[in-house]
N, C-alpha and C positions, 0 to 999 in steps of 0.2 A: 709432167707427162701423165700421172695416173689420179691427177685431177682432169685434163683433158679427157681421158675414156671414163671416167663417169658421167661427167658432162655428155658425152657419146651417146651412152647408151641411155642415161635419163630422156635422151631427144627422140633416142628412136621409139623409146617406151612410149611417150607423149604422143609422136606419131603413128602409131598402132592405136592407141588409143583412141587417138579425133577418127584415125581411118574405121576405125570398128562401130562409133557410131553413127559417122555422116556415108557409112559404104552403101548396104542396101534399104533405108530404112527413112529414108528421104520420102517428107510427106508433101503431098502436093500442096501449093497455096489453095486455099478455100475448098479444100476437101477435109470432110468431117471422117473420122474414124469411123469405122464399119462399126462397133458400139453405139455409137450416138447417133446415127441414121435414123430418122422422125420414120416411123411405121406410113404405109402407102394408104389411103384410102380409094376404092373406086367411086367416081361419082354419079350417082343413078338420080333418076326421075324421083321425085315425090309420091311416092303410092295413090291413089284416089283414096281418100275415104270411104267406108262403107256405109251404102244409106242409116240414117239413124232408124232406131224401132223401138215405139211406144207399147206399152203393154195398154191393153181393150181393157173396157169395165168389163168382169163376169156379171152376168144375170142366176139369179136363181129362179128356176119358174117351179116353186113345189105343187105345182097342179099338175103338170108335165113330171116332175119325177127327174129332170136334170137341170143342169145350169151349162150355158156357153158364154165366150167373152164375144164381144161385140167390137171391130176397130175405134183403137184411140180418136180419130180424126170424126167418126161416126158423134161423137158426143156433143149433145143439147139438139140435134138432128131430126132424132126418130122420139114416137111415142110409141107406145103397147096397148093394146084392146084383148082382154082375156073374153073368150066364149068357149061354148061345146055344141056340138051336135048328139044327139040323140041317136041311137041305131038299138037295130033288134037286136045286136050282140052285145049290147052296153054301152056307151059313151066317150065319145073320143073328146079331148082336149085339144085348143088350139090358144096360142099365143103371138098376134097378127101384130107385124112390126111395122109401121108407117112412118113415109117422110112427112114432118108435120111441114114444110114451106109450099109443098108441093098439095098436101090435104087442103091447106088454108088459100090456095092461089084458085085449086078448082071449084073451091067452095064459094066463094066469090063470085066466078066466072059463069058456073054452071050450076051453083047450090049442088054439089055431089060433095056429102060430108064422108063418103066409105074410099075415095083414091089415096093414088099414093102408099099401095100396099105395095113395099119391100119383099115382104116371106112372112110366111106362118112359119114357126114353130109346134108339132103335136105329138102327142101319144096314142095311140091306137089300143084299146085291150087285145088283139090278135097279136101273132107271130110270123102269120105265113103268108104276110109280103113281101113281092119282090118288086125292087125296082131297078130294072133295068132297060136298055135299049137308049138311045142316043135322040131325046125328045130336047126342045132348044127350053132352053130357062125361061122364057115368057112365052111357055106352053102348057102352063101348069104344071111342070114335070118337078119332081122328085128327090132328095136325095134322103137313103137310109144312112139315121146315124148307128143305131143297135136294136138288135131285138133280145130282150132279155125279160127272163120270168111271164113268160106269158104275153107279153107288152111289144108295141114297135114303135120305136122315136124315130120320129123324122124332120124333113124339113121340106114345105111345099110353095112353090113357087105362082104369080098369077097368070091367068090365063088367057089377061087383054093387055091392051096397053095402060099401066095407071098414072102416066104424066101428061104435062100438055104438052105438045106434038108442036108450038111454037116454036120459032128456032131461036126466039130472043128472049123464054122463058129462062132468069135466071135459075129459079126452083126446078127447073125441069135439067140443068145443067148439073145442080147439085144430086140432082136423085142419080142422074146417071153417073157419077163420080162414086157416091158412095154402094151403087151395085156393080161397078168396075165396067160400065155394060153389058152388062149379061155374060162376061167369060167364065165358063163354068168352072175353070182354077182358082177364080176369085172368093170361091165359096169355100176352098180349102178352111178357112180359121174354124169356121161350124163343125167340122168332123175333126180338126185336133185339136180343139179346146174345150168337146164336148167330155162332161162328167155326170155319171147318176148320183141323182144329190143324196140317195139312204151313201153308199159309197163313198163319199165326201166328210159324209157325218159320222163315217164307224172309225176316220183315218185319227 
């Protein structure tokens, strides 16, 4: 008899037991523990890239007194013709940037070896220009880079047409790629990449 009630109660022990682990704690087939759950990612688009951006050669023009950079894509392009003009208040410098495919296409066509002027770059001995008012870029117009000590740097645009007006001129396609055609945002890099070269040299 009092090996039956041990036997008893070892079985109920046993079955409290299995009940206390199979009671609430029952995990689903193929469900992972809230532990182990893989992190969610959401799935988005691919960003665009951002255009890539070459840095220009700087120019130093020590006749003008500063240096700008010129666009990357601009290079083997253009050539430079350094002059001055003469004036009764002294001597302005100019630094005349030309497409050479577009020089060497009219030169050719028409023997005009001076087309194909891009921009002057100059200095002025004065101080008290202003350029303003809303003149179009192949109007000869204008823009001030600084006027300092005396001096005014600028940069001046032509006042004809300097390409050939062909529509199947390659050279005439490229000049107007690298003047942006005349949008005058395009001229942005000249007034933020402009530096006076004593300024350059004290840094």
């Amino acid at each position: 008899m009092k090996k039956f009630v041990i036997l008893l109660i070892l079985a109920t022990t046993i079955l409290f037991a299995l009940s206390a682990c199979n009671g609430n704690s029952e995990v689903q087939e193929g469900a992972l523990p809230t532990d182990m759950t893989p992190p969610t990612t959401q799935q988005t688009e691919p960003s665009p890239l951002e255009p890539e951006t070459e840095s220009g050669t700087r120019h130093y023009f020590h006749n003008l007194g500063f240096s700008v950079e010129f666009p990357a894509f601009w290079e083997g392009k253009y050539g430079l013709d350094e002059f001055e003009v003469e004036l009764d208040f002294g001597t302005r410098y100019f630094v005349a940037v030309y497409h050479i495919a577009t020089r060497q296409e009219l030169l050719e066509e028409f023997g005009d070896d001076q087309s194909g002027r891009i921009l002057s770059l100059g200095m002025s001995p004065r101080d008290h220009y202003s350029y303003e008012g809303e003149m179009p870029i192949m109007a000869g117009a204008s823009i001030l880079l600084a006027q300092q000590d005396g001096k005014t740097f600028f940069v001046s645009f032509p006042s004809g047409v300097e390409y050939s007006e062909n529509p199947d001129s390659a050279a005439a396609a490229e000049y107007l790629e690298m003047v942006g055609n005349f949008e005058p945002n395009h001229w942005d890099f000249l007034v933020n990449s402009f530096r006076l070269v004593e300024s350059e040299a004290s840094q």
